[in-house]
ChimeraX commands (.cxc) that place a marker at each C-alpha (Angstrom):
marker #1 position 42.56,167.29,173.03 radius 0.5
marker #1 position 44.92,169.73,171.75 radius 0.5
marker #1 position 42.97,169.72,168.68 radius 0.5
marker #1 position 39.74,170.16,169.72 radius 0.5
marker #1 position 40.92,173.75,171.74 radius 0.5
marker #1 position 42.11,175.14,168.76 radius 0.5
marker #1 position 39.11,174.21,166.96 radius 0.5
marker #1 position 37.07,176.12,170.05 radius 0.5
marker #1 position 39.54,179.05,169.54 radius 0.5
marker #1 position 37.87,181.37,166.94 radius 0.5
marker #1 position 34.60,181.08,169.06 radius 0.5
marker #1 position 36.45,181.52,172.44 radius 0.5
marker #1 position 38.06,184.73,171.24 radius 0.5
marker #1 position 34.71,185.90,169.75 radius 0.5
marker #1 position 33.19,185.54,173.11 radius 0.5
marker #1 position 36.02,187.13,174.40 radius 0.5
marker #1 position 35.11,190.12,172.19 radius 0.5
marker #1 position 31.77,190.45,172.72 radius 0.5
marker #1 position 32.21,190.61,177.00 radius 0.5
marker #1 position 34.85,193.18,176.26 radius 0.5
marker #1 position 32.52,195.36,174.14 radius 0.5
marker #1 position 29.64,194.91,176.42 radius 0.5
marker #1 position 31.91,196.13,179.25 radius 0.5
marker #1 position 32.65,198.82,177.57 radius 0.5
marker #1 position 29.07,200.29,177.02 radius 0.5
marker #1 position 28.24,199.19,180.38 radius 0.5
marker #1 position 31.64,200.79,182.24 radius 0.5
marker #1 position 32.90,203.56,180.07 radius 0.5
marker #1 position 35.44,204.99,182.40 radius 0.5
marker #1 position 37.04,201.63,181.63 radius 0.5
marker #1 position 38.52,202.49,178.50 radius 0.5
marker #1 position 40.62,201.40,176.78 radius 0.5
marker #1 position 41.47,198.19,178.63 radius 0.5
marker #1 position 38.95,195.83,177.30 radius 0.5
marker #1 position 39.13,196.41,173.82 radius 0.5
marker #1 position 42.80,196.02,174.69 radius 0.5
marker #1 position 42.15,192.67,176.28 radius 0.5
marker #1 position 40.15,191.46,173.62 radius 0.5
marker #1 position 42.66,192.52,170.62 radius 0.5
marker #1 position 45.06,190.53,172.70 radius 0.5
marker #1 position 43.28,187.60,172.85 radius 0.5
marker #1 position 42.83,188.02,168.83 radius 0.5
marker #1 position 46.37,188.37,168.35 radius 0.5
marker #1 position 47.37,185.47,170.61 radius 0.5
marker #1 position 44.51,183.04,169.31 radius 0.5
marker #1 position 45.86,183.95,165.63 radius 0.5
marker #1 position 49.17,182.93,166.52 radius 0.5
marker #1 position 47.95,179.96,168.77 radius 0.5
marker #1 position 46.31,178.58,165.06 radius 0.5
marker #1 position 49.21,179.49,162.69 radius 0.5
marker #1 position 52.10,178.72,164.75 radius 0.5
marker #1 position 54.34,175.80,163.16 radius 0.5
marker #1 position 51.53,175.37,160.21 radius 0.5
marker #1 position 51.57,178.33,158.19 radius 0.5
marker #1 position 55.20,180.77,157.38 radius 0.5
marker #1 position 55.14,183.85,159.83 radius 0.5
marker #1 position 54.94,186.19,157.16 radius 0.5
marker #1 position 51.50,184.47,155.90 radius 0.5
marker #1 position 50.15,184.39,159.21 radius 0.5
marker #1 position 50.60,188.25,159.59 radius 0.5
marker #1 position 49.23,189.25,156.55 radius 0.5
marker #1 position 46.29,186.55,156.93 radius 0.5
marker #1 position 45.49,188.44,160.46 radius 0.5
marker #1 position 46.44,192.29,160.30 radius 0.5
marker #1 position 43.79,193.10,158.64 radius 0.5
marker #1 position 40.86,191.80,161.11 radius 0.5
marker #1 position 43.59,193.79,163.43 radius 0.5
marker #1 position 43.24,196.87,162.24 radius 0.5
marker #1 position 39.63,196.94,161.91 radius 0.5
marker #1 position 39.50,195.93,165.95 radius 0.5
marker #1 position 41.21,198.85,166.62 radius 0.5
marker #1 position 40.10,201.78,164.50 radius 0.5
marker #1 position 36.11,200.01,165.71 radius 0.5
marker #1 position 37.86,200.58,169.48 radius 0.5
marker #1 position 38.54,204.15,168.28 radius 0.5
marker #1 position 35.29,204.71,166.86 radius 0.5
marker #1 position 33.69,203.77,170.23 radius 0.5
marker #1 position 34.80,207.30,171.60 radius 0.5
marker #1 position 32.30,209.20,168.93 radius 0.5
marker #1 position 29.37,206.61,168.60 radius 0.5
marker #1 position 25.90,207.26,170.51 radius 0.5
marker #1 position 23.08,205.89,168.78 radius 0.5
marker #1 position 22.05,202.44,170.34 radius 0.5
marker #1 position 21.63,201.02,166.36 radius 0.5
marker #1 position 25.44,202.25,166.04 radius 0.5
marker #1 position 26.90,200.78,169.40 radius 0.5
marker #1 position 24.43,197.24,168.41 radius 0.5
marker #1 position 26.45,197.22,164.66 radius 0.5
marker #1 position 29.98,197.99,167.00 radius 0.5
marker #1 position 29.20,195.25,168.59 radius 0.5
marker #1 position 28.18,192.79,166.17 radius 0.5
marker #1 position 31.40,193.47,163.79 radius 0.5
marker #1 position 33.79,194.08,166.83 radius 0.5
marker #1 position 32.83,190.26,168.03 radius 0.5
marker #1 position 31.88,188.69,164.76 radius 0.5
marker #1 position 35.30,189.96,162.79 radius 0.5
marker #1 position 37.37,187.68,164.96 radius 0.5
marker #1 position 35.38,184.98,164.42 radius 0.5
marker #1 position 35.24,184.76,160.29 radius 0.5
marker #1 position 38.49,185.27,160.40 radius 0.5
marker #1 position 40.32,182.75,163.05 radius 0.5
marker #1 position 37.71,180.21,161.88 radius 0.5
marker #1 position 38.62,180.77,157.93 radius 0.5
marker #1 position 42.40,180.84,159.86 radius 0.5
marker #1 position 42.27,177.42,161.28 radius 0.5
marker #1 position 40.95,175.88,157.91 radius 0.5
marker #1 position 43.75,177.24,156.31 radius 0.5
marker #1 position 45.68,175.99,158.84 radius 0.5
marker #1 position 44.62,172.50,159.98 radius 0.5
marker #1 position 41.87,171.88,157.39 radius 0.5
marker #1 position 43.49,173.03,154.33 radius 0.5
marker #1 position 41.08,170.30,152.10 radius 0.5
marker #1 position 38.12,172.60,153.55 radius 0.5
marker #1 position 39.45,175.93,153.21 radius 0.5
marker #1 position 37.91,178.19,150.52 radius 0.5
marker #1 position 40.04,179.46,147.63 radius 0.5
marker #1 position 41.41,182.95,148.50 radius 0.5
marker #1 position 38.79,183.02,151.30 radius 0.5
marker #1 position 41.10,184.82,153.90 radius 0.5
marker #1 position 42.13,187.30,151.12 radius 0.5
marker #1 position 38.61,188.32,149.66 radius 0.5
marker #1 position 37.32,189.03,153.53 radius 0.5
marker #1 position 40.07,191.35,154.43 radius 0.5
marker #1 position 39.56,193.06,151.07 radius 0.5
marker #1 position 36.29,193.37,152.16 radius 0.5
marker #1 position 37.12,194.37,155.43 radius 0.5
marker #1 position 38.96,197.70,154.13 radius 0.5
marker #1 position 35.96,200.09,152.98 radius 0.5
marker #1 position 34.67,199.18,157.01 radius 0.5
marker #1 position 37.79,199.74,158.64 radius 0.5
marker #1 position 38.48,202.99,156.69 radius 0.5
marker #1 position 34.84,204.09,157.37 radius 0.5
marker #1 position 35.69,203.57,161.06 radius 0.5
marker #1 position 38.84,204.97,161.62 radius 0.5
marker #1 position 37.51,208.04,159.33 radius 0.5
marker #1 position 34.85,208.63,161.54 radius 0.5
marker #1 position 36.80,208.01,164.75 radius 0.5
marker #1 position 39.95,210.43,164.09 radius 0.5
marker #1 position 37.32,212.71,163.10 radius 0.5
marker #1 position 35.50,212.79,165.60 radius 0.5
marker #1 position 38.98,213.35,168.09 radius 0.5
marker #1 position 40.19,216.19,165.88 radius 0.5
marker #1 position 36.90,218.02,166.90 radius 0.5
marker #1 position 36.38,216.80,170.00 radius 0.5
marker #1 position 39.65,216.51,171.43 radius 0.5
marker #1 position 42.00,218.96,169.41 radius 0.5
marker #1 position 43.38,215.91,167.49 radius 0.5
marker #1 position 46.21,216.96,165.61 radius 0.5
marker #1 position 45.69,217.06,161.76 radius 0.5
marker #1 position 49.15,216.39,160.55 radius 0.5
marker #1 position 48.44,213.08,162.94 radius 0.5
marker #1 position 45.38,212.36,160.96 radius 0.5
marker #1 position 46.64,212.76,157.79 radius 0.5
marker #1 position 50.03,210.88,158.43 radius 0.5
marker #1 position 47.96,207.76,159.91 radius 0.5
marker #1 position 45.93,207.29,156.73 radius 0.5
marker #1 position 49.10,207.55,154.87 radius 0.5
marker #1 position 50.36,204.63,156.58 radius 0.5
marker #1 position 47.48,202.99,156.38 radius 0.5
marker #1 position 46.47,203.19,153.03 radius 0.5
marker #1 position 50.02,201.85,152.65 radius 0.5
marker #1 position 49.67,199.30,154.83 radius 0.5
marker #1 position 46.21,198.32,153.60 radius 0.5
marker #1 position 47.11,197.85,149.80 radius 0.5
marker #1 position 50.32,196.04,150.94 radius 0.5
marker #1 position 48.40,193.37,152.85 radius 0.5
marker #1 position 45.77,192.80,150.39 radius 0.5
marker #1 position 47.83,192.23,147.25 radius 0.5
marker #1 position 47.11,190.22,144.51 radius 0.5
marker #1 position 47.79,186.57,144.99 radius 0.5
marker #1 position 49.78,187.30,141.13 radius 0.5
marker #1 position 51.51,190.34,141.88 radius 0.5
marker #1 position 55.61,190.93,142.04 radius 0.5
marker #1 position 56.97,191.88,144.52 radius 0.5
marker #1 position 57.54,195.18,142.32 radius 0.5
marker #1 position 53.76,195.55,141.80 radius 0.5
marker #1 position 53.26,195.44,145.42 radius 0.5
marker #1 position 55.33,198.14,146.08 radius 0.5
marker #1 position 53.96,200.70,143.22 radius 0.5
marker #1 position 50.76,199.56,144.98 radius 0.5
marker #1 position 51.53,200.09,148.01 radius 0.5
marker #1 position 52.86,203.74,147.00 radius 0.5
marker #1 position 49.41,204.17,145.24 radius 0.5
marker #1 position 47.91,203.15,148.97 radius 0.5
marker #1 position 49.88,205.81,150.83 radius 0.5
marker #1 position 48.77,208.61,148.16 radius 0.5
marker #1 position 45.26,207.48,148.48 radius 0.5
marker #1 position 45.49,207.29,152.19 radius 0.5
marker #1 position 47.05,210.91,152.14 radius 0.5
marker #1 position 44.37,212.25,149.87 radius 0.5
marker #1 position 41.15,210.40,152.39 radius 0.5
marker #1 position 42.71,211.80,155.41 radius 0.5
marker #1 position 43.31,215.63,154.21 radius 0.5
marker #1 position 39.59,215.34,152.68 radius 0.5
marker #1 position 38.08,214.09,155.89 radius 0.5
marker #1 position 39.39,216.91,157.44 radius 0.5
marker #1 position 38.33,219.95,155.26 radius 0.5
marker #1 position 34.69,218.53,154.19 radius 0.5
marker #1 position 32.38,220.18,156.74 radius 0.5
marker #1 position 30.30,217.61,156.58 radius 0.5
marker #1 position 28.97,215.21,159.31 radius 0.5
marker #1 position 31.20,212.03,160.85 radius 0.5
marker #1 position 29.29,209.17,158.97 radius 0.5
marker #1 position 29.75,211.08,155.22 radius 0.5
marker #1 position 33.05,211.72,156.20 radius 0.5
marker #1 position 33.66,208.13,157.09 radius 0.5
marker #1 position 31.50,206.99,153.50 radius 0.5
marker #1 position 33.72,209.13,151.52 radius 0.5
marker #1 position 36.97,208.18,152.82 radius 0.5
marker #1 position 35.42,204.81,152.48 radius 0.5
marker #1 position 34.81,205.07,148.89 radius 0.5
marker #1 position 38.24,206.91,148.08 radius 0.5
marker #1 position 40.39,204.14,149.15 radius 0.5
marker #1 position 37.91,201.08,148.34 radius 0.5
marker #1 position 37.92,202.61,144.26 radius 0.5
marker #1 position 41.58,202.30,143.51 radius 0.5
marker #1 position 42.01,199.05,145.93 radius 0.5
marker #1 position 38.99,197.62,143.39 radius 0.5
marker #1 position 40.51,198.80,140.48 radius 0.5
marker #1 position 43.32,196.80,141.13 radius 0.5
marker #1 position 41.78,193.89,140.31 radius 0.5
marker #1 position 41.49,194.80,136.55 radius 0.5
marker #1 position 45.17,194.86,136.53 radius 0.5
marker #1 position 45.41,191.08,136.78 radius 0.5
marker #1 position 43.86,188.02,134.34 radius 0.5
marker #1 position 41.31,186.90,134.60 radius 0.5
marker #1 position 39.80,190.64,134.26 radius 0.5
marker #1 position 36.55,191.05,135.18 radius 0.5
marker #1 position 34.23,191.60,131.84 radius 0.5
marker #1 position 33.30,195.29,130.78 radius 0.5
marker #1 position 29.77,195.09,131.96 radius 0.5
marker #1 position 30.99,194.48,135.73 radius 0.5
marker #1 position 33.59,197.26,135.18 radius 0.5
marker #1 position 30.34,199.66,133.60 radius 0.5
marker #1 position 28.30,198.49,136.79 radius 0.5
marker #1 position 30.94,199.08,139.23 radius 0.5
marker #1 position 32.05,202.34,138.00 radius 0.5
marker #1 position 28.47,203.19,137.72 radius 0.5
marker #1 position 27.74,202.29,141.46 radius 0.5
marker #1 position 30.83,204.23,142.85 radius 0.5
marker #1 position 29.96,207.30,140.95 radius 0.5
marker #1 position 26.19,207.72,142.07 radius 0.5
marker #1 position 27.26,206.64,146.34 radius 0.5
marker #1 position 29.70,209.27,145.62 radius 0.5
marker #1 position 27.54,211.75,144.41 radius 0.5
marker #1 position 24.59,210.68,147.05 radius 0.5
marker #1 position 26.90,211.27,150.21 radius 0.5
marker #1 position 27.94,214.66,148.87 radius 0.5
marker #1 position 24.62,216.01,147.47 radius 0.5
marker #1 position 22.64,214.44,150.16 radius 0.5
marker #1 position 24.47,215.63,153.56 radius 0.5
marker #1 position 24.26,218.50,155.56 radius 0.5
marker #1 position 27.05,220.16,155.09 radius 0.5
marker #1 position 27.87,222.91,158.14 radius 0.5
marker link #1:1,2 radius 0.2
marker link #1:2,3 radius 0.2
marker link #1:3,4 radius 0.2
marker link #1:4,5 radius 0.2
marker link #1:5,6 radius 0.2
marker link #1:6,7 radius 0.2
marker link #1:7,8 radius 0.2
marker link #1:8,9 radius 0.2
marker link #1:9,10 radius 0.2
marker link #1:10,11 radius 0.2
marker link #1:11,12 radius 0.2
marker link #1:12,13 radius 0.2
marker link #1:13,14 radius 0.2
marker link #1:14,15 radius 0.2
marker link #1:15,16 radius 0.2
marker link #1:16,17 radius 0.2
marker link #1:17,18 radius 0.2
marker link #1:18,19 radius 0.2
marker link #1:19,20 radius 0.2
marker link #1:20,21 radius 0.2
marker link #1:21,22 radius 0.2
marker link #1:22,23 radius 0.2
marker link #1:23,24 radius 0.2
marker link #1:24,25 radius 0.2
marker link #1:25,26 radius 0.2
marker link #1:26,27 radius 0.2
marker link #1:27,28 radius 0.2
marker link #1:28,29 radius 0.2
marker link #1:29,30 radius 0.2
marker link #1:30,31 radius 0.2
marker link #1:31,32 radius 0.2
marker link #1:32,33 radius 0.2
marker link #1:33,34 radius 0.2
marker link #1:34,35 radius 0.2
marker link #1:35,36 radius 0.2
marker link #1:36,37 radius 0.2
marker link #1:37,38 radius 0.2
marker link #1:38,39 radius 0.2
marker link #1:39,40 radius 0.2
marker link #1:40,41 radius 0.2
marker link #1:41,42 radius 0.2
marker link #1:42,43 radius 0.2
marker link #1:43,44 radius 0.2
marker link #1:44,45 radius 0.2
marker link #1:45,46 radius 0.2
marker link #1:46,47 radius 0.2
marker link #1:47,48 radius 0.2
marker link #1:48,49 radius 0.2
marker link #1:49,50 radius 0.2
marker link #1:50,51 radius 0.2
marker link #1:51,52 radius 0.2
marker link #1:52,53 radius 0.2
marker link #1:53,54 radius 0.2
marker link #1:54,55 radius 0.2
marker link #1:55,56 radius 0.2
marker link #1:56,57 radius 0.2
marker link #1:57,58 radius 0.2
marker link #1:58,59 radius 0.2
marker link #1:59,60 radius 0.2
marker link #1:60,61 radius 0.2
marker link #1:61,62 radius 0.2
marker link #1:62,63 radius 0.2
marker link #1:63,64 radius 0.2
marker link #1:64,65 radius 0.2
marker link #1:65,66 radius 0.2
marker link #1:66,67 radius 0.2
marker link #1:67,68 radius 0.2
marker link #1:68,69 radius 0.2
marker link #1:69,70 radius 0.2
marker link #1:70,71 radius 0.2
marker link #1:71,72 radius 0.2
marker link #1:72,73 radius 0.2
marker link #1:73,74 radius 0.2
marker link #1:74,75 radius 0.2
marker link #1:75,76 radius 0.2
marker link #1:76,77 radius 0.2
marker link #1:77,78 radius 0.2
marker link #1:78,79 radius 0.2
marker link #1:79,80 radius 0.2
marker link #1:80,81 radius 0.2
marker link #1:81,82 radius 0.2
marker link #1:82,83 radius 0.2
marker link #1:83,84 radius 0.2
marker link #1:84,85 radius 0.2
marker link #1:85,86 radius 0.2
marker link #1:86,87 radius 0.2
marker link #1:87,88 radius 0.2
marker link #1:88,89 radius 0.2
marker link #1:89,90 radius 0.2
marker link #1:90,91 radius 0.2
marker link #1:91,92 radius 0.2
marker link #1:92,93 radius 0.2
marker link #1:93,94 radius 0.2
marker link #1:94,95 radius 0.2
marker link #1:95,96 radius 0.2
marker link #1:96,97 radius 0.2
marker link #1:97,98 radius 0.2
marker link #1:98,99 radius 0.2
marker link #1:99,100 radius 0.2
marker link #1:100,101 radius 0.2
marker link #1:101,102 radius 0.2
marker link #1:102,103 radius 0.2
marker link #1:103,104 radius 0.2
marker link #1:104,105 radius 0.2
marker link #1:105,106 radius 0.2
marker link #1:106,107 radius 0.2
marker link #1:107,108 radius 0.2
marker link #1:108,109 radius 0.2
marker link #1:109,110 radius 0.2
marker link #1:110,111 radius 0.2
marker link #1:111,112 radius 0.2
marker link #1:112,113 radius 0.2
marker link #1:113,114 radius 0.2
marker link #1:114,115 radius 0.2
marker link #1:115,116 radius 0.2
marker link #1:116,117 radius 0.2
marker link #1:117,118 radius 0.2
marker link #1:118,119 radius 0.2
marker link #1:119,120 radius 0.2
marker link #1:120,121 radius 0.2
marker link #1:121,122 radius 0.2
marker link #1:122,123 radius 0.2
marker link #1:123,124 radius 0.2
marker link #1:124,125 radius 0.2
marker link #1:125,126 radius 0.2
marker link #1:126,127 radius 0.2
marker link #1:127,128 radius 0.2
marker link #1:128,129 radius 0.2
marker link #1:129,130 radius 0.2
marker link #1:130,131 radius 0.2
marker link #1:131,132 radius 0.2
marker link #1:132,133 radius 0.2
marker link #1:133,134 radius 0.2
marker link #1:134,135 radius 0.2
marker link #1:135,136 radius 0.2
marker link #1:136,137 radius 0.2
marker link #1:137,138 radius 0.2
marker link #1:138,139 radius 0.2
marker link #1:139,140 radius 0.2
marker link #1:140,141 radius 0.2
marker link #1:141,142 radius 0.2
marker link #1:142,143 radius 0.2
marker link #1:143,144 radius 0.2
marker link #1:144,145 radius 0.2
marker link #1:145,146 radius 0.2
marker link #1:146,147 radius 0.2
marker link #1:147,148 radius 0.2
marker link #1:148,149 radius 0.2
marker link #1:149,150 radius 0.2
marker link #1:150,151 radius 0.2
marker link #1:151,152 radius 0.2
marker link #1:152,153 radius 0.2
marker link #1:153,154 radius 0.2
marker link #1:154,155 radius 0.2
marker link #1:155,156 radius 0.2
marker link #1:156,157 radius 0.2
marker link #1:157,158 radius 0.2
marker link #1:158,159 radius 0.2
marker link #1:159,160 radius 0.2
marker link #1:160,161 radius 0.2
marker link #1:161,162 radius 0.2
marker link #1:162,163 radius 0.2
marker link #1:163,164 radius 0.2
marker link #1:164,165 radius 0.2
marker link #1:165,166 radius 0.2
marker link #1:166,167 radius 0.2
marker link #1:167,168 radius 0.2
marker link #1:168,169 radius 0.2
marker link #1:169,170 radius 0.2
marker link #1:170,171 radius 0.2
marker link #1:171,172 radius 0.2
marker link #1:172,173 radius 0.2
marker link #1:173,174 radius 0.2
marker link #1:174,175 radius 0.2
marker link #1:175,176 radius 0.2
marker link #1:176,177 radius 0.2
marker link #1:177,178 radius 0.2
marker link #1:178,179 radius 0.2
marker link #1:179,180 radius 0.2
marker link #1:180,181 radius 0.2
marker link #1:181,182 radius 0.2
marker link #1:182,183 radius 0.2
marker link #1:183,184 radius 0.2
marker link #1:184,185 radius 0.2
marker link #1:185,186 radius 0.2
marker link #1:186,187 radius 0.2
marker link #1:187,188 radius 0.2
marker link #1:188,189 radius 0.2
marker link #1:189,190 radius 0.2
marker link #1:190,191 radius 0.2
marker link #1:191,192 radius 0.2
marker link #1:192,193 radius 0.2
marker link #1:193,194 radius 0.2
marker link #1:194,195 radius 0.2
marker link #1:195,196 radius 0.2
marker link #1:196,197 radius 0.2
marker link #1:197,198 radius 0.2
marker link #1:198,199 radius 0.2
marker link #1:199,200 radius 0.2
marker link #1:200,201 radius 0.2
marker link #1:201,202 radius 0.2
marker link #1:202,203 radius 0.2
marker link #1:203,204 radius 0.2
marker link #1:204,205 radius 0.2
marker link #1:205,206 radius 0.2
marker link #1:206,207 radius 0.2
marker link #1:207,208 radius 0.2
marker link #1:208,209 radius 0.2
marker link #1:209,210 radius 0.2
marker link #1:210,211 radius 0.2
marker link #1:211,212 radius 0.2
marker link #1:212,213 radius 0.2
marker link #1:213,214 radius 0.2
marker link #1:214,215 radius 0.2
marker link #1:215,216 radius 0.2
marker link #1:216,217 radius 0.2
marker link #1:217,218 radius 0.2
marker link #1:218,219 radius 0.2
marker link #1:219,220 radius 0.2
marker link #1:220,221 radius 0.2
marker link #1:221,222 radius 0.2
marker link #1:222,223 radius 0.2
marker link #1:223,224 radius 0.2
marker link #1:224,225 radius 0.2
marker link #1:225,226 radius 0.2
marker link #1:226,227 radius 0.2
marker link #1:227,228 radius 0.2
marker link #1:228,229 radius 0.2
marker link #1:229,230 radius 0.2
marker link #1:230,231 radius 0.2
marker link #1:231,232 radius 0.2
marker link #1:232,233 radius 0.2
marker link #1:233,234 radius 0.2
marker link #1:234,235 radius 0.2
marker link #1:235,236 radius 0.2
marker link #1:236,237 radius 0.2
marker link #1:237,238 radius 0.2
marker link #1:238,239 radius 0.2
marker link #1:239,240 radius 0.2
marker link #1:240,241 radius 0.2
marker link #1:241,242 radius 0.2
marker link #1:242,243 radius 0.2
marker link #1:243,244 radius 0.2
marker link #1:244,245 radius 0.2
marker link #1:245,246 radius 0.2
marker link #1:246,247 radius 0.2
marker link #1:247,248 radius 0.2
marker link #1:248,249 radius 0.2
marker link #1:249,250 radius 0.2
marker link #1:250,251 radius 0.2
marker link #1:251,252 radius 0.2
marker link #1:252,253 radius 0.2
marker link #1:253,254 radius 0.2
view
């Protein structure tokens, strides 16, 4: 029996999720308590799967970064609108916890099932979203709400830290993972000044701070064997360069 509710747990807390965000739209005087509730429910269904199977230091950095992206997406609530923008909230707010409890409890219980590195390769994937989130949110509270800037800049410093740190190589030293995690903080400093002194609208903002921590935390990856071949790296670099060049020459800058 026991089995079978933790098995039900990655779906429960989705479900959980998606009430919470529907409240939300529905009752916005209600904020922030059920993104709260729902982040809870993450948090405790995490530790309901990992408890007693996996080391507590595996389980955190397994988890923190679905966390993260729950709550910058609860930040970014406060500046979205559009109905196509609160639909994609929605769908990623609910669907996050899901991929990742459910690739949790294979880990976990199911090891023989799990896919190699699958935890780590979605919450690498989970950065460029989260940073384009909590770009646009503290954004959208420095102009809207007075938002300190020294704030803004000091939380993407710790995040970028914090980002880099949970998503290290599987290879890395311990030293590598903190000149990483150093390269993370200046990265983070460097997306939140920027994000602040482009005049440019909240989405570019959040693209480009996307793309300035998402470049180094990719180049990373050529640091350890096997390294990707030269064509990927000519591809890649290629690809970065132009969405770089598209968000700047193609928004409206004020």
């Amino acid at each position: 029996m026991m089995y079978l509710f933790v098995r039900a747990v990655p779906w429960l807390s989705a479900a959980a999720a998606l009430l919470a965000v529907q409240w939300q739209w529905q009752n916005p005087v209600s904020y922030p308590y059920p993104m709260l509730g729902a982040i809870g429910i993450y948090i405790a269904s995490a530790i309901l799967i990992g408890a007693g199977r996996l080391a507590w230091k595996e389980l955190m950095v397994k988890s923190t970064p679905s966390l993260l992206l729950l709550l910058a997406a609860s930040l970014a609530m406060l500046v979205i609108e559009s109905p196509i923008s609160k639909t994609a909230l929605t769908i990623l707010f609910s669907g996050t916890p899901l991929l990742t409890l459910e690739l949790l409890f294979l880990l976990a219980v199911d090891p023989v099932r799990y896919p190699v590195h699958g935890l780590s390769r979605l919450n690498v994937a989970l950065v460029p979203i989260t940073t384009f989130l909590l770009a646009g949110a503290l954004s959208g509270l420095r102009i809207y709400l007075q938002f300190d800037n020294l704030s803004i800049m000091a939380i993407f410093t710790i995040y970028g830290a914090s980002v880099f740190a949970l998503t290290s190589h599987h290879a890395s030293s311990h030293e590598q993972d903190r000149r990483w995690a150093a390269v993370g903080a200046l990265v983070g400093f460097h997306a939140g000044f920027l994000v602040q002194v482009l005049p440019i609208g909240l989405p570019a903002q959040g693209l480009i701070a996307a793309l300035i921590i998402a470049i180094p935390l990719r180049m990373r990856r050529y640091a350890f064997q096997p390294i990707p071949a030269r064509t990927v790296a000519i591809a890649e670099s290629t690809g970065a360069a132009v969405m770089l060049a598209a968000v700047l020459l193609l928004s409206r800058w004020a």
